[in-house]
N, CA and C atoms of all chains as a GROMACS GRO file, in nm:
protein
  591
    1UNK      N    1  16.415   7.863   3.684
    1UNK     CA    2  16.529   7.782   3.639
    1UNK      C    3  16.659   7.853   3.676
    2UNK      N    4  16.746   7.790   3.782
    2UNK     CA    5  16.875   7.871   3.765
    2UNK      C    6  16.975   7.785   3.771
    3UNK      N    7  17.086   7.818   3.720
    3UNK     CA    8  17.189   7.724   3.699
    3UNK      C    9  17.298   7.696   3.830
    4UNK      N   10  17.337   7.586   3.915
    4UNK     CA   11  17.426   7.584   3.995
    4UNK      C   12  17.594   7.602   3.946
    5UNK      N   13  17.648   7.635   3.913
    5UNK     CA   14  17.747   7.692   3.895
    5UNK      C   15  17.807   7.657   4.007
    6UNK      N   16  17.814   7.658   4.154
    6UNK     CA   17  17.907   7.605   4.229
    6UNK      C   18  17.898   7.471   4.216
    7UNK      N   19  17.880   7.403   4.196
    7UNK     CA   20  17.815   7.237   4.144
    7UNK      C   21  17.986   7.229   4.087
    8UNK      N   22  18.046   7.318   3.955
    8UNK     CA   23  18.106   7.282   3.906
    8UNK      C   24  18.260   7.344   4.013
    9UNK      N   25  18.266   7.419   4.043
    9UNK     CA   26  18.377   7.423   4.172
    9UNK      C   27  18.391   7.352   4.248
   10UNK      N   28  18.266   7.278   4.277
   10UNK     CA   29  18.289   7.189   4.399
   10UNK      C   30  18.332   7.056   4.345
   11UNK      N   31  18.314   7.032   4.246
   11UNK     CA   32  18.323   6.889   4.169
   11UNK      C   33  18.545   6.900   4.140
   12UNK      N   34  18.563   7.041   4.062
   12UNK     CA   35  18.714   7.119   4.048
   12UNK      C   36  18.793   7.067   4.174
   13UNK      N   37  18.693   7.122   4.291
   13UNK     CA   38  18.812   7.139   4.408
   13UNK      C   39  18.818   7.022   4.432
   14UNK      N   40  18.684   6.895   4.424
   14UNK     CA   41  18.725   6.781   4.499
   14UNK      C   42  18.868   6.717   4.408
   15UNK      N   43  18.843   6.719   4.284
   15UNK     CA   44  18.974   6.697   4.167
   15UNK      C   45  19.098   6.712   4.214
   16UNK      N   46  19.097   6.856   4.288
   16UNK     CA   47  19.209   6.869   4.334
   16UNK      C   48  19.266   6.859   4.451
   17UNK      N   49  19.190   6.848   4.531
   17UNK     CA   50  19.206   6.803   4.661
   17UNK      C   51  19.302   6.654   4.665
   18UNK      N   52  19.217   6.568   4.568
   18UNK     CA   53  19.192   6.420   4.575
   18UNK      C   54  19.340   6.441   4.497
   19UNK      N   55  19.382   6.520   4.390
   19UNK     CA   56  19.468   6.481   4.313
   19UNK      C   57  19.637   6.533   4.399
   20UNK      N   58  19.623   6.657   4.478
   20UNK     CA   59  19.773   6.651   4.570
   20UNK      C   60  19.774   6.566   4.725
   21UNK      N   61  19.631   6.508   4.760
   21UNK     CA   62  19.627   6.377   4.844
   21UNK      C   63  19.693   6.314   4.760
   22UNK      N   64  19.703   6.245   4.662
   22UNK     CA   65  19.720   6.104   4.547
   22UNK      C   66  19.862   6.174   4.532
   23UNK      N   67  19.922   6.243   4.495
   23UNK     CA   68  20.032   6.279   4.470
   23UNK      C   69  20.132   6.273   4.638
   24UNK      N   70  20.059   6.299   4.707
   24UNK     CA   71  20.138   6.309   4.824
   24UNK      C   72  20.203   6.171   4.894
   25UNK      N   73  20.084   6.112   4.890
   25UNK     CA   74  20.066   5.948   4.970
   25UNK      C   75  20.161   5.846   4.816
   26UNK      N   76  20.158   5.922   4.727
   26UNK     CA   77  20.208   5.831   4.637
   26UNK      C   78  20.362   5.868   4.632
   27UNK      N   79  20.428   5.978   4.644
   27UNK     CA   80  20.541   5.998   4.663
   27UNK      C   81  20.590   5.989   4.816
   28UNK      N   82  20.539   5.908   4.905
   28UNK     CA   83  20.584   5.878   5.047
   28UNK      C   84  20.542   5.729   5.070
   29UNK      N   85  20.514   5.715   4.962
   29UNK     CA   86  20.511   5.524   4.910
   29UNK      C   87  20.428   5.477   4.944
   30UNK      N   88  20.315   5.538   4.967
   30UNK     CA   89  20.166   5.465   5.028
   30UNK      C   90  20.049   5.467   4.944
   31UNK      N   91  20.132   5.408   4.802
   31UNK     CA   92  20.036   5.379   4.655
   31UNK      C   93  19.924   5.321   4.690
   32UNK      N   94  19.903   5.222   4.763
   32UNK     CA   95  19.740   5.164   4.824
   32UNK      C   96  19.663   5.288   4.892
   33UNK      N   97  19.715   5.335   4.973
   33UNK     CA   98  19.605   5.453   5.029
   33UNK      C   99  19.570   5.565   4.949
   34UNK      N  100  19.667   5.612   4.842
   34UNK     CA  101  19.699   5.700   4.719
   34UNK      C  102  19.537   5.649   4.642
   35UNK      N  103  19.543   5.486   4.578
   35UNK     CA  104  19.451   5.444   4.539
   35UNK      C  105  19.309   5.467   4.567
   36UNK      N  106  19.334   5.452   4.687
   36UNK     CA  107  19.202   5.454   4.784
   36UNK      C  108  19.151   5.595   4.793
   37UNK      N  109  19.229   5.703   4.792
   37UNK     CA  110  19.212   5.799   4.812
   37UNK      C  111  19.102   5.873   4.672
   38UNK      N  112  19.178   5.801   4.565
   38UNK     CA  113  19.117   5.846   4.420
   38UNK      C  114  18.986   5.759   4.433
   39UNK      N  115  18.972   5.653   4.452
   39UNK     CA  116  18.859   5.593   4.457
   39UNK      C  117  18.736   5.653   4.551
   40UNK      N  118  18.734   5.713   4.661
   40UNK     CA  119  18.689   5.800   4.755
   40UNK      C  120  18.624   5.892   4.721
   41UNK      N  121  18.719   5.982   4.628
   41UNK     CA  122  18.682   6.111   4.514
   41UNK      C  123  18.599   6.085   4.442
   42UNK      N  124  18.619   5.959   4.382
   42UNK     CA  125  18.515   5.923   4.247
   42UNK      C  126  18.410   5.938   4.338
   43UNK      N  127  18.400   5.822   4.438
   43UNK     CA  128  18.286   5.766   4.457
   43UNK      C  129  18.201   5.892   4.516
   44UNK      N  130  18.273   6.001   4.624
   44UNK     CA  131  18.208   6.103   4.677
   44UNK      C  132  18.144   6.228   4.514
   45UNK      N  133  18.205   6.238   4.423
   45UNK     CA  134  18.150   6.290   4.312
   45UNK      C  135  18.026   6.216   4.254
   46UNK      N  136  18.070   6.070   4.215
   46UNK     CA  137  17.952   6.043   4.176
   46UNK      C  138  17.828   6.046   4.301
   47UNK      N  139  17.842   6.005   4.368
   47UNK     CA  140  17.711   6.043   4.510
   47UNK      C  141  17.664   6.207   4.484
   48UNK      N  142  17.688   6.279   4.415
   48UNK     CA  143  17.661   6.458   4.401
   48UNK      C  144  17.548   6.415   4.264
   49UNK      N  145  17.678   6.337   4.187
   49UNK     CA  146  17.636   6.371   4.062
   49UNK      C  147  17.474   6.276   4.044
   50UNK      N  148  17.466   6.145   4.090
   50UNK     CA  149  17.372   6.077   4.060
   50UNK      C  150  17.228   6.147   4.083
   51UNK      N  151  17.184   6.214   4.176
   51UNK     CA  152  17.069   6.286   4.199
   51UNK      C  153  17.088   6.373   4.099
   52UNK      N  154  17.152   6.449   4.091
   52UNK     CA  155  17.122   6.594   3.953
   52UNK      C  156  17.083   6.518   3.829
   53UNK      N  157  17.146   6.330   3.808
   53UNK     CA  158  17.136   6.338   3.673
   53UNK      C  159  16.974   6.273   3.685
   54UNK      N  160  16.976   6.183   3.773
   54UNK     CA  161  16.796   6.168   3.796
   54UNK      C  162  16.688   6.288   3.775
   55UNK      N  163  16.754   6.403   3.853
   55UNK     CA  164  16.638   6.533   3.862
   55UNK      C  165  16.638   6.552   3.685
   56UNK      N  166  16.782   6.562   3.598
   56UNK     CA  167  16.773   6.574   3.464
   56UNK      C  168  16.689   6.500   3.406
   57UNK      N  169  16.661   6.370   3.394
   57UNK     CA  170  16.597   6.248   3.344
   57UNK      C  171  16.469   6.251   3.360
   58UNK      N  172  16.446   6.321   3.489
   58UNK     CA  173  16.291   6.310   3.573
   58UNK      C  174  16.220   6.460   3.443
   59UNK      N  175  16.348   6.519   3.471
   59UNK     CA  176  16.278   6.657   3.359
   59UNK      C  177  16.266   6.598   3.211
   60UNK      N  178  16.353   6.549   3.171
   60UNK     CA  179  16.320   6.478   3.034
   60UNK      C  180  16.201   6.411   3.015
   61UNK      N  181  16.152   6.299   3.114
   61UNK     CA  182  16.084   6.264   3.125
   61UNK      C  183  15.942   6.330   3.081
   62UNK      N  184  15.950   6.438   3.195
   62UNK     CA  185  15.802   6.477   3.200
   62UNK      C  186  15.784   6.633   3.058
   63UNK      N  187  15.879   6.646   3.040
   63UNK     CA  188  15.885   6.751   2.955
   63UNK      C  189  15.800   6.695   2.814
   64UNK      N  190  15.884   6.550   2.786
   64UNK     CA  191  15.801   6.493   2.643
   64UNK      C  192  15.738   6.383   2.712
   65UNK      N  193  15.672   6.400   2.808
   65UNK     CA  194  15.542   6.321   2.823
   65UNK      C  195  15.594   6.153   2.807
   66UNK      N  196  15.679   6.108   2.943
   66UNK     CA  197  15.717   5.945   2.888
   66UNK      C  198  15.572   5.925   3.003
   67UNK      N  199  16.726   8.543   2.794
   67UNK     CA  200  16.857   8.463   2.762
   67UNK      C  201  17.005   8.519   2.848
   68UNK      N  202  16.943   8.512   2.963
   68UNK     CA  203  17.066   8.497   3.076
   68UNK      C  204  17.134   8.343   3.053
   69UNK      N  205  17.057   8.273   3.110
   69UNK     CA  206  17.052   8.089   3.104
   69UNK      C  207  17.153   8.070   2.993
   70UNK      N  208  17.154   8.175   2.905
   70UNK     CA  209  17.203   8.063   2.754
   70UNK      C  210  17.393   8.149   2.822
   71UNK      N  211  17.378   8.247   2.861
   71UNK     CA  212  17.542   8.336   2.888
   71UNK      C  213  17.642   8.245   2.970
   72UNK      N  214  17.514   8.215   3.071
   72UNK     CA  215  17.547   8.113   3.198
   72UNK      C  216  17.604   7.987   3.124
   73UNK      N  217  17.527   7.933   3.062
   73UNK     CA  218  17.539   7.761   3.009
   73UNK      C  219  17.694   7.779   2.962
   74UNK      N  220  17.673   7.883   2.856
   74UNK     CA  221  17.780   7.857   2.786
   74UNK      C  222  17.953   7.920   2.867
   75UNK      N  223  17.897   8.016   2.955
   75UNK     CA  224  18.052   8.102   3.064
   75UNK      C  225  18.043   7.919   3.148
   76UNK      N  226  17.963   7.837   3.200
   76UNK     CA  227  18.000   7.719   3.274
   76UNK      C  228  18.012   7.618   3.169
   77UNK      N  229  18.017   7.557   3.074
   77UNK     CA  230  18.090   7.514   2.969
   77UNK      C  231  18.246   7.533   2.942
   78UNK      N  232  18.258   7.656   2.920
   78UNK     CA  233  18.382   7.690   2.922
   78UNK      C  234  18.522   7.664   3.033
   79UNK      N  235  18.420   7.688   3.135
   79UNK     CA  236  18.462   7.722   3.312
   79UNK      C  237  18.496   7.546   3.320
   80UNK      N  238  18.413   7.459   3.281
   80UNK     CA  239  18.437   7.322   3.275
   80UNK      C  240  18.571   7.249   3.242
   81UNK      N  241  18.573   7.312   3.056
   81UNK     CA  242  18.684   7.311   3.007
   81UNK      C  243  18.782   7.310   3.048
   82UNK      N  244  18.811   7.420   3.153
   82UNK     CA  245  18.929   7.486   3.198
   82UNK      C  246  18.986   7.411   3.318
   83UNK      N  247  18.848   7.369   3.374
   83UNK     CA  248  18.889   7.316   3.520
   83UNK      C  249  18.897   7.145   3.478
   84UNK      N  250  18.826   7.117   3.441
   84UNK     CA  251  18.865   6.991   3.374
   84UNK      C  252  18.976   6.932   3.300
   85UNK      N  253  19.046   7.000   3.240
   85UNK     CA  254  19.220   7.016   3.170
   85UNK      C  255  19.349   7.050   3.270
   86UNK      N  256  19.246   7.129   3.375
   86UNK     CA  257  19.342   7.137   3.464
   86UNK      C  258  19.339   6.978   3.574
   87UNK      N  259  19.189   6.939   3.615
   87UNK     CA  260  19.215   6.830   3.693
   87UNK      C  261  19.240   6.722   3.659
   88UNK      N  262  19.239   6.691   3.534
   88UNK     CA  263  19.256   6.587   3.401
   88UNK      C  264  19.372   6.516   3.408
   89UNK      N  265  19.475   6.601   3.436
   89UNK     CA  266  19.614   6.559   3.431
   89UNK      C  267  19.647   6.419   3.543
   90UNK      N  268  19.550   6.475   3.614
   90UNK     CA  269  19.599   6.414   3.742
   90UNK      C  270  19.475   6.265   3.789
   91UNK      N  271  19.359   6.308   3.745
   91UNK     CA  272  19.232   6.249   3.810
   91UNK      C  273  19.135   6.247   3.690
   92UNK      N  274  19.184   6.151   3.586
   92UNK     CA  275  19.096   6.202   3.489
   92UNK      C  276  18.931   6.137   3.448
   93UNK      N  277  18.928   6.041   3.592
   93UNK     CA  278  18.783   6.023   3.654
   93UNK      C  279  18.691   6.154   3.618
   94UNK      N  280  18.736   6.212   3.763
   94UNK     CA  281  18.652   6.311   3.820
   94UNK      C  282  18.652   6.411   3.705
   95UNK      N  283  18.712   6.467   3.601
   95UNK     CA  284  18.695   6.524   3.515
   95UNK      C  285  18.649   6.477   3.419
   96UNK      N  286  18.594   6.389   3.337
   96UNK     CA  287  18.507   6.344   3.282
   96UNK      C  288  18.390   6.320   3.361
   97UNK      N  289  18.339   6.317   3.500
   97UNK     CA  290  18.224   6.315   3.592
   97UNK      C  291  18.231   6.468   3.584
   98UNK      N  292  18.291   6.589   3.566
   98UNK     CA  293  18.303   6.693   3.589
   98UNK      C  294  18.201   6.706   3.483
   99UNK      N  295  18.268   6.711   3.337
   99UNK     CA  296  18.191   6.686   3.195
   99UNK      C  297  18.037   6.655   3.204
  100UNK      N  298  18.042   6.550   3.259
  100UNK     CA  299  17.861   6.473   3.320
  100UNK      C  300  17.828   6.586   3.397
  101UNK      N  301  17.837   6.648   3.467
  101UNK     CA  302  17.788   6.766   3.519
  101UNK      C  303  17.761   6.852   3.470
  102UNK      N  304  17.847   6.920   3.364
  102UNK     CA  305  17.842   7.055   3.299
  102UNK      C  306  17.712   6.994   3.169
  103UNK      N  307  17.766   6.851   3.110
  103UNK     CA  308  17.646   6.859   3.021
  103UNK      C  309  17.497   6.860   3.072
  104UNK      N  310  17.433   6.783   3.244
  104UNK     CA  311  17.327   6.823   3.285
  104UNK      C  312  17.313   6.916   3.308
  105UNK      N  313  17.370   7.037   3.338
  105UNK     CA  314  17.348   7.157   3.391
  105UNK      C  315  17.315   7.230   3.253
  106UNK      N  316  17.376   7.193   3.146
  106UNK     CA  317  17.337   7.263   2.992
  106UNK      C  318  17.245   7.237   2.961
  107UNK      N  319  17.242   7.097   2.964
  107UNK     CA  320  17.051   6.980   2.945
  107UNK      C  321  16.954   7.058   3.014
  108UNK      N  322  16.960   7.140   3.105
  108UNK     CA  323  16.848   7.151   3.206
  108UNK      C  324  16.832   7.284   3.129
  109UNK      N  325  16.926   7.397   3.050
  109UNK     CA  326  16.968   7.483   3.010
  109UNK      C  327  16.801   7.467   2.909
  110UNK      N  328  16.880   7.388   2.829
  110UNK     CA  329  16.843   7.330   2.700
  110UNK      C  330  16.621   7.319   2.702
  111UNK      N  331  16.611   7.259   2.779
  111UNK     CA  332  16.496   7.169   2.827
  111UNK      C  333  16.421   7.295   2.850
  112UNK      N  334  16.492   7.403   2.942
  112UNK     CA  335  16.402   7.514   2.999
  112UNK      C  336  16.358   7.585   2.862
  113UNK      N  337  16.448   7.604   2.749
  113UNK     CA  338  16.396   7.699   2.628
  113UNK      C  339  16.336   7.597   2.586
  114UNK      N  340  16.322   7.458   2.564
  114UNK     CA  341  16.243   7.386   2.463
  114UNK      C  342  16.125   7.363   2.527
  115UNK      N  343  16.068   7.416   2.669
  115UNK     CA  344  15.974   7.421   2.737
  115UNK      C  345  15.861   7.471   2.650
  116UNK      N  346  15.873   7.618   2.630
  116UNK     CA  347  15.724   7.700   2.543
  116UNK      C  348  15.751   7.667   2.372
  117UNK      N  349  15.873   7.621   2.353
  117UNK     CA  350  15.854   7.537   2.185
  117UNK      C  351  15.788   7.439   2.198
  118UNK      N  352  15.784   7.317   2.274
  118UNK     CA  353  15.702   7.231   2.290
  118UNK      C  354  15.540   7.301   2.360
  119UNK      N  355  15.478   7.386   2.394
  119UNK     CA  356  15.390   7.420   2.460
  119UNK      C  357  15.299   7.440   2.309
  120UNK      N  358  15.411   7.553   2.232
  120UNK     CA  359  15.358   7.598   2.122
  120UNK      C  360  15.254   7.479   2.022
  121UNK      N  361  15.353   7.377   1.993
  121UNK     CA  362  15.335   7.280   1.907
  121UNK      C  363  15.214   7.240   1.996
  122UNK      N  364  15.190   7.215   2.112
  122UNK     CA  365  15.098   7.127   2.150
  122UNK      C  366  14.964   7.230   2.071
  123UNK      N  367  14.979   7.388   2.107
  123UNK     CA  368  14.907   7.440   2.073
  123UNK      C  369  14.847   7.481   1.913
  124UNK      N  370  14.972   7.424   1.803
  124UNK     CA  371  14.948   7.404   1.698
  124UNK      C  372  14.853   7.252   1.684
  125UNK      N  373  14.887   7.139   1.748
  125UNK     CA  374  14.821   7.018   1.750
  125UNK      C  375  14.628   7.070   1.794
  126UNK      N  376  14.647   7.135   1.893
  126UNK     CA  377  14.468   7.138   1.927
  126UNK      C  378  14.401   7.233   1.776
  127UNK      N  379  14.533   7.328   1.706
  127UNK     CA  380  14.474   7.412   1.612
  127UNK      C  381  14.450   7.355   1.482
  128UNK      N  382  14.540   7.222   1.452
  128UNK     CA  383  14.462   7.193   1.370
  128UNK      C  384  14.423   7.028   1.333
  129UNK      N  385  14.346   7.040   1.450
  129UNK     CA  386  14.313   6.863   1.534
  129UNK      C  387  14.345   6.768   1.527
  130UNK      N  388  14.489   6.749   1.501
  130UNK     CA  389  14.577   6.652   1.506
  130UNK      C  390  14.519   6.496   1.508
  131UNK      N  391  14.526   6.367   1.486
  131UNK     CA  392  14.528   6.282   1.587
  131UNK      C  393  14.604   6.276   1.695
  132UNK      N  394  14.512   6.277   1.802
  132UNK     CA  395  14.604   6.271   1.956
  132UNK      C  396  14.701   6.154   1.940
  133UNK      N  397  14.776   6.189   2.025
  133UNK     CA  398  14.945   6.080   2.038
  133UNK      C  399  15.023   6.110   1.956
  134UNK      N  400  14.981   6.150   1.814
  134UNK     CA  401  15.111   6.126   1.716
  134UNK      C  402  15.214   6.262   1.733
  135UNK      N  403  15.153   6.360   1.804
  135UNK     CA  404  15.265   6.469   1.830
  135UNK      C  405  15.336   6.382   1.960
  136UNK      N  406  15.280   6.346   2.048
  136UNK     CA  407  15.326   6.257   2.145
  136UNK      C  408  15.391   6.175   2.128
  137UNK      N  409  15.390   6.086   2.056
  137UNK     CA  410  15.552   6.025   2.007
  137UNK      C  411  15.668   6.111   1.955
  138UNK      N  412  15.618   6.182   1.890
  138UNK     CA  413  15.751   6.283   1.838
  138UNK      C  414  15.798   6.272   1.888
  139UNK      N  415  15.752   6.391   2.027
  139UNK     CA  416  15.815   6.470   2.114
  139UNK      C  417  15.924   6.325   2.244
  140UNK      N  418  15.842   6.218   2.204
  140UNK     CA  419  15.906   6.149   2.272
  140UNK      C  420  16.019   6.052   2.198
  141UNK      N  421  16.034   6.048   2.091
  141UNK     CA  422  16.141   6.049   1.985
  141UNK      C  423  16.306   6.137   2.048
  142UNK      N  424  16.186   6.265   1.957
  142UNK     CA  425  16.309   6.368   2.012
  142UNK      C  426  16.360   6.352   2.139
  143UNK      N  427  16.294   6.317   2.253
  143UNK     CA  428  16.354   6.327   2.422
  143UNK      C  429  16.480   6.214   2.427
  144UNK      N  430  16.409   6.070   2.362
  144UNK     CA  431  16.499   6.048   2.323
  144UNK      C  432  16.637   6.028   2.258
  145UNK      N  433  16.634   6.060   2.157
  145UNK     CA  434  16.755   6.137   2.082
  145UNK      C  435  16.823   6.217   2.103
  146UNK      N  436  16.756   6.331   2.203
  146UNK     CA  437  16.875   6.413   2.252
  146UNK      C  438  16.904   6.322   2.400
  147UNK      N  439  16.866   6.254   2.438
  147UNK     CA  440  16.919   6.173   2.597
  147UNK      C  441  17.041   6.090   2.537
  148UNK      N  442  16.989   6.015   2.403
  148UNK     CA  443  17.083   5.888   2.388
  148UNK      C  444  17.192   5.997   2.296
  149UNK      N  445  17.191   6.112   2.268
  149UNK     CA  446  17.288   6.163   2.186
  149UNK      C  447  17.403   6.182   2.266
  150UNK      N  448  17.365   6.268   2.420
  150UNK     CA  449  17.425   6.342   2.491
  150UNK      C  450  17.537   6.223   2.574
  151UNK      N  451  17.442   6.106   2.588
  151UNK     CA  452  17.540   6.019   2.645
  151UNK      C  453  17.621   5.943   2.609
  152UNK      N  454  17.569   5.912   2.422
  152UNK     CA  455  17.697   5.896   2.387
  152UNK      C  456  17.805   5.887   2.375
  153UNK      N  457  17.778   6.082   2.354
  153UNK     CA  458  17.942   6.145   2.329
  153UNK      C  459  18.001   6.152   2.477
  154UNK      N  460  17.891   6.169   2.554
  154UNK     CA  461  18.013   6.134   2.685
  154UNK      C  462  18.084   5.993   2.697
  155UNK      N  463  17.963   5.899   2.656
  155UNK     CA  464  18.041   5.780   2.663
  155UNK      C  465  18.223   5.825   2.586
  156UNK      N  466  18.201   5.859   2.457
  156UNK     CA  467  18.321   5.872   2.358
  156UNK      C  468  18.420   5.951   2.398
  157UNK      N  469  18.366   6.072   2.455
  157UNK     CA  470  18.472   6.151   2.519
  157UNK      C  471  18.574   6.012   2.651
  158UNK      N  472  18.513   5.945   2.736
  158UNK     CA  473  18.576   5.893   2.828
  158UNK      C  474  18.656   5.806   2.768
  159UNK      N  475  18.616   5.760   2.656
  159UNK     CA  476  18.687   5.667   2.563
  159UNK      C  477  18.630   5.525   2.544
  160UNK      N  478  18.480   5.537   2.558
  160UNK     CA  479  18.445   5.407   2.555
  160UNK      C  480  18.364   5.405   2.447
  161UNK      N  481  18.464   5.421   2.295
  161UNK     CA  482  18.302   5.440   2.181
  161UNK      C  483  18.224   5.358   2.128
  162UNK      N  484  18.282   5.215   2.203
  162UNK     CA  485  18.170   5.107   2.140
  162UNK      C  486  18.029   5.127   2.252
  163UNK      N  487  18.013   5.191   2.379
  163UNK     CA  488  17.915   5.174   2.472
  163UNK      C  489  17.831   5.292   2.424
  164UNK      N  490  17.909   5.382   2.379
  164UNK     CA  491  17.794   5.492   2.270
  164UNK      C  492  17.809   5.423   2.185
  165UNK      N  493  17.805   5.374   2.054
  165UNK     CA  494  17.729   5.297   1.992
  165UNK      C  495  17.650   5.239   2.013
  166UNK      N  496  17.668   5.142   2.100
  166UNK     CA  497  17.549   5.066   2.178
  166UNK      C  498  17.449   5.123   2.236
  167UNK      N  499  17.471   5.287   2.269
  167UNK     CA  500  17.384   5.314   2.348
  167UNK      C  501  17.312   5.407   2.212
  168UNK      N  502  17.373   5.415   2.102
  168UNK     CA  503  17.279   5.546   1.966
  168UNK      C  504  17.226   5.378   1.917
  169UNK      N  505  17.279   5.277   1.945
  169UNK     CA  506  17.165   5.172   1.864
  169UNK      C  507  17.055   5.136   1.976
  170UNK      N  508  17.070   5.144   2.080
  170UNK     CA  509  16.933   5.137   2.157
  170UNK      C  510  16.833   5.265   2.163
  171UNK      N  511  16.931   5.384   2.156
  171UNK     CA  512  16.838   5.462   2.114
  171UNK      C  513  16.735   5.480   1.969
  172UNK      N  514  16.815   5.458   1.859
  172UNK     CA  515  16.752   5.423   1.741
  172UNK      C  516  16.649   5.304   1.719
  173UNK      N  517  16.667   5.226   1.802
  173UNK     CA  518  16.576   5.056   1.828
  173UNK      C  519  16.438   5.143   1.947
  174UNK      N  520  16.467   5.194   2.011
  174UNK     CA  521  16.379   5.244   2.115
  174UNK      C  522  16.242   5.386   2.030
  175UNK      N  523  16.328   5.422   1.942
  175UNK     CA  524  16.269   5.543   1.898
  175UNK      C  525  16.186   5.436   1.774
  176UNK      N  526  16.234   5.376   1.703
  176UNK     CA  527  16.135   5.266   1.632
  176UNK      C  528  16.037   5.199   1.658
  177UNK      N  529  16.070   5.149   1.813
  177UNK     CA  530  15.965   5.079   1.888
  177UNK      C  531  15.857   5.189   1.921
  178UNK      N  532  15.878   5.309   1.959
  178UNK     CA  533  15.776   5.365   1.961
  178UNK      C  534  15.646   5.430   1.867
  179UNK      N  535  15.744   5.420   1.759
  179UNK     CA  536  15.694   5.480   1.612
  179UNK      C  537  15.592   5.358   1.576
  180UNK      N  538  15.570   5.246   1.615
  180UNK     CA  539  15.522   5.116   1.577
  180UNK      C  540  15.395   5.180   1.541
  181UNK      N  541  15.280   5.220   1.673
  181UNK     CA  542  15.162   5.306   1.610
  181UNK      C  543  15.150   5.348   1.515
  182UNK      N  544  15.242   5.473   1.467
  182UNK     CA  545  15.227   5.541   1.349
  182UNK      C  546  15.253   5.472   1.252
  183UNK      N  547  15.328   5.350   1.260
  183UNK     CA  548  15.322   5.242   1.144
  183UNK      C  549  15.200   5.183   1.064
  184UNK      N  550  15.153   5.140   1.240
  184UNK     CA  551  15.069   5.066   1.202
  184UNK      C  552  14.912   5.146   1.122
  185UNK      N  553  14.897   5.247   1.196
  185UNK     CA  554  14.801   5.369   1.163
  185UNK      C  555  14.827   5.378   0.953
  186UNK      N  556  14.973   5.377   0.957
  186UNK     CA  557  14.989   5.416   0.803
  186UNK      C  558  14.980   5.326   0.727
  187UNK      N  559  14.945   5.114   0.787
  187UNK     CA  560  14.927   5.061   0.727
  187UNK      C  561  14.795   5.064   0.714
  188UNK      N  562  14.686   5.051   0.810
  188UNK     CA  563  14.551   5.042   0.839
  188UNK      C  564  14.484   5.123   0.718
  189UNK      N  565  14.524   5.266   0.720
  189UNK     CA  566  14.516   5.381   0.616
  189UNK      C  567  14.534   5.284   0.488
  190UNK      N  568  14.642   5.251   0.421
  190UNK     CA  569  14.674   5.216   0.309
  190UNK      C  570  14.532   5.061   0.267
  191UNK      N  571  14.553   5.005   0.372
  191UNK     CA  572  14.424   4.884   0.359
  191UNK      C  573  14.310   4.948   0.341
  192UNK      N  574  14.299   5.006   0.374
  192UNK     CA  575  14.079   5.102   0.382
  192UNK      C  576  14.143   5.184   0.266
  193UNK      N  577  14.271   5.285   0.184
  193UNK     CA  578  14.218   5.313   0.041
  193UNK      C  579  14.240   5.179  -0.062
  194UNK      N  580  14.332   5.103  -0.028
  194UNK     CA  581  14.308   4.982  -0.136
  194UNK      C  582  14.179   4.930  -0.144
  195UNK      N  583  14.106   4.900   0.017
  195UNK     CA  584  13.955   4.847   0.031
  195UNK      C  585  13.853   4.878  -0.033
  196UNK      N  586  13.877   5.033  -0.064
  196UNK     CA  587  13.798   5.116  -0.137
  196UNK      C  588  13.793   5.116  -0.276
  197UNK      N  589  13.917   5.079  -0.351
  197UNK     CA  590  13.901   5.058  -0.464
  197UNK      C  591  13.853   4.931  -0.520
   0.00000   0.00000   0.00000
């Protein structure tokens, strides 16, 4: 069992990446691409996150015997 | 108990980075949250591994009926699944969808208990039968 710990940096940096993109495009007036940009983030985080939380579930699962 | 130093130094580490990206993206920091709590869950699951091993091994010691530790344990899986997502639901700010989701868990953990119901009515009919 070991814990990923970069899991959570990488999830940080996309935050911030996504958040002085969104700040940038939004103060040079390009609030639609700004938008788009945050939406991108989500969607590329959740695509990380959905498998880990399955592998979690799959362990729940089999741990108490569903 | 490395695992437990870890869980809790990336908990923290969460906190921090999450308050910091929060301001700005407060998506991805609550998906941040969903992360740190599976990575604790998995934490969690690995020590309740040989507690649950144990019990099974208390069940063969003192011959249980088979299944009924088996629902427990599948009670409990539940309860801590529908607990954990709850409060995330609540943390994001959606506390009627944790509700909804601790009353499907509470409706789900009932439905399974039905056996042991029924087992404790069957029981009660055969000593009334008897008298």
């Amino acid at each position: 069992m070991n814990m990923d710990i970069d899991l959570i940096f990488k999830i940080a940096a996309i935050g911030i990446i996504v958040s002085i993109l969104n700040q940038v495009l939004a103060r040079s007036g390009r609030d639609e691409q700004a938008t788009m940009t945050s939406l991108a983030g989500l969607v590329v985080v959740l695509m990380i996150l959905a498998q880990k939380i399955a592998d979690l579930f799959d362990l729940v699962k089999t741990l108490f015997e569903f | 108990m490395e695992l437990y130093w870890k869980a809790a130094a990336a908990a923290l580490l969460a906190v921090i980075l999450g308050s910091a990206v929060g301001k700005q993206e407060k998506d991805i920091s609550m998906l941040l949250a969903v992360a740190v709590c599976g990575m604790v869950g998995s934490v969690v699951i690995s020590y309740l591994e040989p507690v649950l091993d144990f019990l099974w091994e208390l069940e063969d010691l003192g011959r249980l009926e088979s299944g009924v530790l088996g629902i427990l344990l599948k009670a409990l899986g539940i309860g801590l699944v529908t607990h954990i997502a709850a409060w995330i639901c609540a943390d994001a700010g959606n506390g009627s969808l944790g509700a909804m989701l601790q009353m499907l868990g509470s409706v789900a953990i009932l439905y399974l208990s039905i056996p042991i119901f029924r087992g404790f009515l069957t029981l009660i009919q055969e000593i009334l039968g008897a008298l």
